[in-house]
C-alpha positions as CSV (number, residue, x, y, z in Angstrom):
1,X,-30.1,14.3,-13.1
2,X,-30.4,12.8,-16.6
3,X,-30.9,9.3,-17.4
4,X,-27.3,9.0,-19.2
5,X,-25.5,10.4,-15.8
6,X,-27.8,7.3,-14.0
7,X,-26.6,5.0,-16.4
8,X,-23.2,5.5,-15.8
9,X,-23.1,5.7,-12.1
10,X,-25.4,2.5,-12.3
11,X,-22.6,0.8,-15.0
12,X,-19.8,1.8,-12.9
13,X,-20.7,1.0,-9.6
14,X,-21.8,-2.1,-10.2
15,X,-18.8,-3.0,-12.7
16,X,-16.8,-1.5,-9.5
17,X,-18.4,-3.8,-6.6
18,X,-18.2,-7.2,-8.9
19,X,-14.4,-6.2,-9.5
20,X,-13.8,-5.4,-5.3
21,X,-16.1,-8.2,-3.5
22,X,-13.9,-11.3,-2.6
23,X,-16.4,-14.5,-2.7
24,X,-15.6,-16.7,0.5
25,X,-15.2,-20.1,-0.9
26,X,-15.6,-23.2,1.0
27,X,-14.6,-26.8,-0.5
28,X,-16.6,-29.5,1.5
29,X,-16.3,-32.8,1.5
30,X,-18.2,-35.7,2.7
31,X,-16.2,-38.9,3.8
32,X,-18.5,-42.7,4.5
33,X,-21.5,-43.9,2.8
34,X,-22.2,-40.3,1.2
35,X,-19.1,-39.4,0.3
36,X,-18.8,-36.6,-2.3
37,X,-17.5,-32.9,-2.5
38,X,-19.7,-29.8,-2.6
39,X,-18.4,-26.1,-3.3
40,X,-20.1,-23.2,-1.3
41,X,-19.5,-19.6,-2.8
42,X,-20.8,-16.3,-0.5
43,X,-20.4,-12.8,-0.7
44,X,-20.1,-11.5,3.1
45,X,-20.7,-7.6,3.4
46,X,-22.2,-6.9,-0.5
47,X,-24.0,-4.1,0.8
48,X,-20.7,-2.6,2.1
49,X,-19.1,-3.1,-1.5
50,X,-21.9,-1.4,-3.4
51,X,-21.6,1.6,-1.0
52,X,-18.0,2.3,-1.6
53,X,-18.2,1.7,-4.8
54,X,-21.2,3.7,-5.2
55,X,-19.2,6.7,-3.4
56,X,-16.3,6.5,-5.5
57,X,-18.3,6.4,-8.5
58,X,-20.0,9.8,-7.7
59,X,-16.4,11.5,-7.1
60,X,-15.0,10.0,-10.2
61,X,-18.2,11.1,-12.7
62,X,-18.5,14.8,-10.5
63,X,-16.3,16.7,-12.9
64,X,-18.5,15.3,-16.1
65,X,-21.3,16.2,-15.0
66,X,-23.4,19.6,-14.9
67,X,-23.9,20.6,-11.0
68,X,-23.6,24.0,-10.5
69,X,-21.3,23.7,-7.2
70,X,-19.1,26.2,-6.8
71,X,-15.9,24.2,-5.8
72,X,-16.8,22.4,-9.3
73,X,-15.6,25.3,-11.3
74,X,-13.9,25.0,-14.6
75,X,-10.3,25.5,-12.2
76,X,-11.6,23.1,-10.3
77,X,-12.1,20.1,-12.9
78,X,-8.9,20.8,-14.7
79,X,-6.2,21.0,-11.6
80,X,-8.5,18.3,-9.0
81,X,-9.9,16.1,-11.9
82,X,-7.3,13.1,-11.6
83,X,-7.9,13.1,-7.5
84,X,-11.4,13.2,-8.0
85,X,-10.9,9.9,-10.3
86,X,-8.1,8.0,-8.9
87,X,-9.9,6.3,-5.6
88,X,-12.6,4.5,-8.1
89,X,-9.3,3.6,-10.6
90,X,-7.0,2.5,-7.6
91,X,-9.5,0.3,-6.0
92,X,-10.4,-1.2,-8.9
93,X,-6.7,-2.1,-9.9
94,X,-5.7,-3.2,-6.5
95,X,-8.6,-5.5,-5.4
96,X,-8.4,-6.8,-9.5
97,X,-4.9,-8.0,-8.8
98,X,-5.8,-9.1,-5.2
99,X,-8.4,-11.3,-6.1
100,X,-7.5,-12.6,-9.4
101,X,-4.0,-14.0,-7.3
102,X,-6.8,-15.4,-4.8
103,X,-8.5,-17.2,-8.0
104,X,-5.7,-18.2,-9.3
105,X,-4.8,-19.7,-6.0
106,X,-7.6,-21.7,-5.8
107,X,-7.3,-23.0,-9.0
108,X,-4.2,-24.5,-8.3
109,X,-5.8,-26.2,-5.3
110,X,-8.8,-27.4,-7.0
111,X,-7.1,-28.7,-10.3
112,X,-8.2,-32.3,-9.7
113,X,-11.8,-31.7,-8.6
114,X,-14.3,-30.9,-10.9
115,X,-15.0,-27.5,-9.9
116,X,-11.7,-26.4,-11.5
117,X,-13.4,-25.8,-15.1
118,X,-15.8,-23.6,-13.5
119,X,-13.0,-21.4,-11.6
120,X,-11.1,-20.9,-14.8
121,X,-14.6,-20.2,-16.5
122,X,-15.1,-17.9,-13.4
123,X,-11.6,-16.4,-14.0
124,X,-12.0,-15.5,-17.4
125,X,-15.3,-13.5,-17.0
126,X,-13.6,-11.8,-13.9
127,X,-11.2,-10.5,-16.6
128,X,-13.7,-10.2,-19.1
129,X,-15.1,-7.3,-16.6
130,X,-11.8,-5.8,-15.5
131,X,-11.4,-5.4,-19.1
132,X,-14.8,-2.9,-19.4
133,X,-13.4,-1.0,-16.1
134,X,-9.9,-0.6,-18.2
135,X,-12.3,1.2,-21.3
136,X,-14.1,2.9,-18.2
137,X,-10.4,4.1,-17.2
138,X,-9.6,5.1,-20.4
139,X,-13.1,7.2,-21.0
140,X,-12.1,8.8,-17.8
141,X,-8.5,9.3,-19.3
142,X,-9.2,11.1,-22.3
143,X,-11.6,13.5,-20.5
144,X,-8.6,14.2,-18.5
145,X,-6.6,15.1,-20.9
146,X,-9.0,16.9,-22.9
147,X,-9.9,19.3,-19.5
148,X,-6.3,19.7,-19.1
149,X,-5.8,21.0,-22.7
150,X,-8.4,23.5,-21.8
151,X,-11.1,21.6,-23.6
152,X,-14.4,21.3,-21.2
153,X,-16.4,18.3,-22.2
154,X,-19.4,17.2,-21.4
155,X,-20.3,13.8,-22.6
156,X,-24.5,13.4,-22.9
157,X,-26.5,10.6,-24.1
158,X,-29.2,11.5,-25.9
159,X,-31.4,8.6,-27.6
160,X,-33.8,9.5,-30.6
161,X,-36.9,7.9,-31.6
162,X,-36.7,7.1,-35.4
């Protein structure tokens, strides 16, 4: 495997598990001679994430790549590539919209507190990285297209020493 093909299954997994793991958020607060409030953020079952994501990323970079399987035939790419693509796209739009309503949500309950900067900060990076999944999407997209126009392409990265 080349480094490039490492790089993107690297990229896209990751990009794919921040975009699908839901943070359990607890508010506490502290009532009597200590009062004050204190915000807990975990992610339960990362490893979990990172595993699906990691398996959908394989099936969605399988037709760009250069393994000689025989079921990964030039017929193959062309009439399968969109199936091979569309778990790592569908995940990624649904749990997008799930959790950005969950944000949101939470938001609106924490608008007097001072956490609530932090969640909209939180919000907009959130987007920020659904944002490089949609030009992921879009890669994936055009290499669709180009395949179905009967245009194999194989995109490498090659980096030169000057």
């Amino acid at each position: 495997m080349s480094s490039g093909y490492c790089g993107k299954f690297f990229y896209c997994t990751l990009m794919l598990s921040v975009i699908v793991a839901r943070p359990q958020v607890s508010v506490k607060t502290t009532l009597g001679v200590r009062h004050g409030t204190q915000l807990i953020v975990d992610f339960p079952n990362i490893g979990w994430y990172v595993f699906v994501s990691a398996l959908a990323t394989v099936l969605a970079l399988l037709p760009t790549t250069k393994i000689p399987l025989a079921c990964a035939g030039r017929q193959f790419r062309r009439r399968y590539y969109i199936y091979l693509v569309l778990p790592w796209v569908m995940t990624c739009c649904v749990k997008f919209a799930d959790n950005l309503i969950t944000q949101i949500s939470a938001l609106s309950h924490s608008l007097g507190s001072n956490y609530a900067q932090d969640i909209a900060i939180g919000i907009v990076i959130y987007c920020i990285i659904f944002g490089l999944a949609v030009e992921v999407m879009l890669h994936w997209y055009v290499l669709y297209q180009l395949q179905k126009d009967g245009i194999y392409t194989i995109v490498t990265t090659k980096l030169e020493d000057q």
